[in-house]
C-alpha positions, 0 to 999 in steps of 0.5 A: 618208426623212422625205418619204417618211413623210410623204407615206405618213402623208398617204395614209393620212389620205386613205385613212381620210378616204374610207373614214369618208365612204363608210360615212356615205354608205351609212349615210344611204342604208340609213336612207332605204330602211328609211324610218328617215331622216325619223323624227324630222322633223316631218310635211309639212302643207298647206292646199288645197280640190280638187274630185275627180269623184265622189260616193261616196268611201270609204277616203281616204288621203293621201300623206306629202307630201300630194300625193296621195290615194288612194281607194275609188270603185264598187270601184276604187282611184283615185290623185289627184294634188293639184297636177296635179288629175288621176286618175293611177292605177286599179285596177279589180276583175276582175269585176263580179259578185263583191265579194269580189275587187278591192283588199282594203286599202292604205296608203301608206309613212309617208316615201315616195310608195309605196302598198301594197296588197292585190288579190284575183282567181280563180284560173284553176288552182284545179282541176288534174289529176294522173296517179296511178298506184294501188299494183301488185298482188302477184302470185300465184306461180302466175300469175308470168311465166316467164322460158323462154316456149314459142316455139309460144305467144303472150307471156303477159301479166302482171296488171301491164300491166294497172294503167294511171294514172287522173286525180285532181282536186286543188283549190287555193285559188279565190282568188288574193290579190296584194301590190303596191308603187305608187310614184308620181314625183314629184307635178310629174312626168309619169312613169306610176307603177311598179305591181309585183307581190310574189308569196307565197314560197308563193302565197297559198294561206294566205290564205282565200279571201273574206277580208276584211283588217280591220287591216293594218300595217307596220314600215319598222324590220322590212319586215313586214307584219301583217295580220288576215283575216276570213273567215265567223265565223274571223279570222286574224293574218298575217304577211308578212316580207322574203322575202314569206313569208305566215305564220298566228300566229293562235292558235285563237278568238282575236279582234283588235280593234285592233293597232299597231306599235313605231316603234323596233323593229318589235314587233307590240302587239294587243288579244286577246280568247279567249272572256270574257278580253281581254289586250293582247299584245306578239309578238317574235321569240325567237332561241332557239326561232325563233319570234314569241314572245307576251308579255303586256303587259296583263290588264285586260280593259278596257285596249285598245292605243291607239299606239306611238310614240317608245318609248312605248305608249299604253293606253286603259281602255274601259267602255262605249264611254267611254275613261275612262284613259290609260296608258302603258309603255315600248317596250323593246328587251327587251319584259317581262310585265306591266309597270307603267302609269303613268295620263296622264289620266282622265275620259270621251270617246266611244270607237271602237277604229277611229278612234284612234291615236298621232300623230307628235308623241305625241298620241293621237287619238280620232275620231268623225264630230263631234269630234276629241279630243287628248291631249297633255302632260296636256292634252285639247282637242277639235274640231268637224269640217264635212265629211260625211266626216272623215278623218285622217292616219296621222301625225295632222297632216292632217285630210281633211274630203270633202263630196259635191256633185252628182257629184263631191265637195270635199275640203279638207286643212287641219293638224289643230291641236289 
């Protein structure tokens, strides 16, 4: 009986032993795909010089693992691949004649070699028909058919065979704008990169047509998207979620300037600007009334949203083009109104809301074509930059440096120490 116990006690232990393993396992797998599992390591940096044809080159982006780049020339989006030295992707627009069409905007995924991007082209249905039959007439009594015909008499006709469908036009959206997922292999591999097509729960119809993406963001915490679109004198906030619903959240004559997201729990911090009144406001989504609910983190009108990063947001006090202070309130699980800011830093750097962020380590970075400044534990440094064309990494670690030459252009990667 004791053997038999044993034995039973033993397979049990087993049993929960096996059972823990496999919940770790699906833990850490579930933690790679929401992109959760490198989120405390720290960025992959290199140190090359390529050669990539080409003079014109806009918009250069690298990979996390900074093997490969992604890239704007005449149009089409181009993926280099640093260790084999070849293009290996392009996407060119649909037509020649329209600029508005093509590669809107892209990003890659901050721990994986996936690049996102938007595209734009006509839409081949823009204009449809649809048959639509008019309201039947009332019959007067007096012309109503009998139900006894005379046989010695034709079969009278009734008005109503007389109402026949007409054809009515329906116009929908020129534009048909497009999110795809580019996944590239491994950089040493050979396999052709897997370019796949999301399509809008319900089309893309909300997205104008012409529109220009001039932010655009993503939570790996929350797989949404944040995007503003700027079409003629009107900007919409977008929102993209898991089931690539295209959501508007803008409010009427508003205007975003700069927008950044909660590394922790997916949160959406923007500058909004309504008229003369500037606020930087936090959106989460409120259980209760099942809607993205705004809270206001910040009045002054001079405070712009600088970064999110290891539950800390960052606030830049801007005059006159000069960041002058820094900011800085926690990123709660419960975001609250109001909150107070404590100031890191005050002094005076040149300022452009396009070229700053918060890097992986918690340094805010500010840019222009001549220098790089950091901050970080109380203390700023600052360098020069050589190339032509400067560029740096999302997670703040790489500096990109693009100097053109003939007809094609040098690109040298190097950590950005600061």
């Amino acid at each position: 009986m004791k053997k038999k116990l044993r034995t039973l006690l033993v397979w049990i232990l087993v049993s929960l032993l096996l059972q823990f393993g496999g919940y770790w396992l699906l833990n850490k797998q579930m933690q790679q795909i929401l992109g959760n599992s490198t989120a405390d390591e720290p960025p992959i940096t290199t140190e090359l010089q390529e050669t990539i044809p080409g003079s014109e080159l806009s918009n250069i982006q690298v990979s996390y693992a900074r093997d490969y780049l992604a890239y704007i020339e005449n149009r089409t989006l181009k993926i280099f691949n640093l260790k084999k030295k070849k293009v290996v992707f392009e996407k060119r627009p649909p037509t020649a004649n329209d600029e508005t069409l093509g590669v809107l905007s892209y990003q890659w995924l901050p721990d994986r070699n996936i690049l996102l991007y938007f595209y734009a082209r006509k839409n081949p249905n823009a204009i449809t028909t649809e048959k639509v039959s008019p309201p039947k007439p009332k019959i007067p009594s007096s012309l109503a058919v009998s139900n006894t015909e005379d046989p010695n008499q034709g079969k009278p006709v009734s008005p109503e065979t007389s109402v026949q469908p007409k054809l009515e036009k329906r116009y929908g959206n020129p534009q048909l704008t497009e999110l795809h997922s580019l996944e590239l292999p491994n950089s040493d591999e050979d396999t052709a990169p897997d370019d796949q097509l999301h399509a809008f729960e319900s089309g893309s119809n909300e997205f104008p047509a012409g529109g220009k993406i001039e932010k655009f963001v993503l939570s790996p915490v929350t797989n949404l998207i944040y995007l503003t679109v700027k079409s003629g004198s009107t900007q919409q906030l977008m929102e993209i979620g898991v089931m690539k619903k295209l959501i508007a959240l803008s409010k009427s004559q508003e205007h975003i300037d700069n927008m950044a997201v909660s590394d922790r729990y997916g949160r959406l911090y923007f500058d909004n600007k309504v008229s003369a009144l500037q606020q930087i406001i936090a959106l989460q989504y409120d259980s209760t009334s099942k809607k993205e609910k705004r809270y206001i983190i910040s009045r002054n009108t001079s405070d712009r949203i600088l970064g999110v990063r290891k539950g800390k947001v960052y606030i830049g006090e801007v005059k006159n083009n000069k960041l002058i202070k820094i900011k800085t309130t926690n990123d709660l699980q419960d975001v609250k109104e109001n909150p107070s800011l404590q100031t890191l830093w005050e002094g005076s750097i040149p300022f452009n809301n396009i070229h700053s962020l918060v890097g992986a380590n918690g340094q805010i970075i500010v840019r222009d074509q001549q220098t790089v400044y950091s901050f970080l534990d109380g203390h700023l440094t600052d360098v020069k930059l050589q190339g032509n064309k400067n560029y740096i990494s999302s997670d703040g670690a790489e500096l990109i440096q693009v100097t053109p030459a003939g007809n094609s252009s040098s690109v040298k990667l190097q950590p950005l120490k600061l």
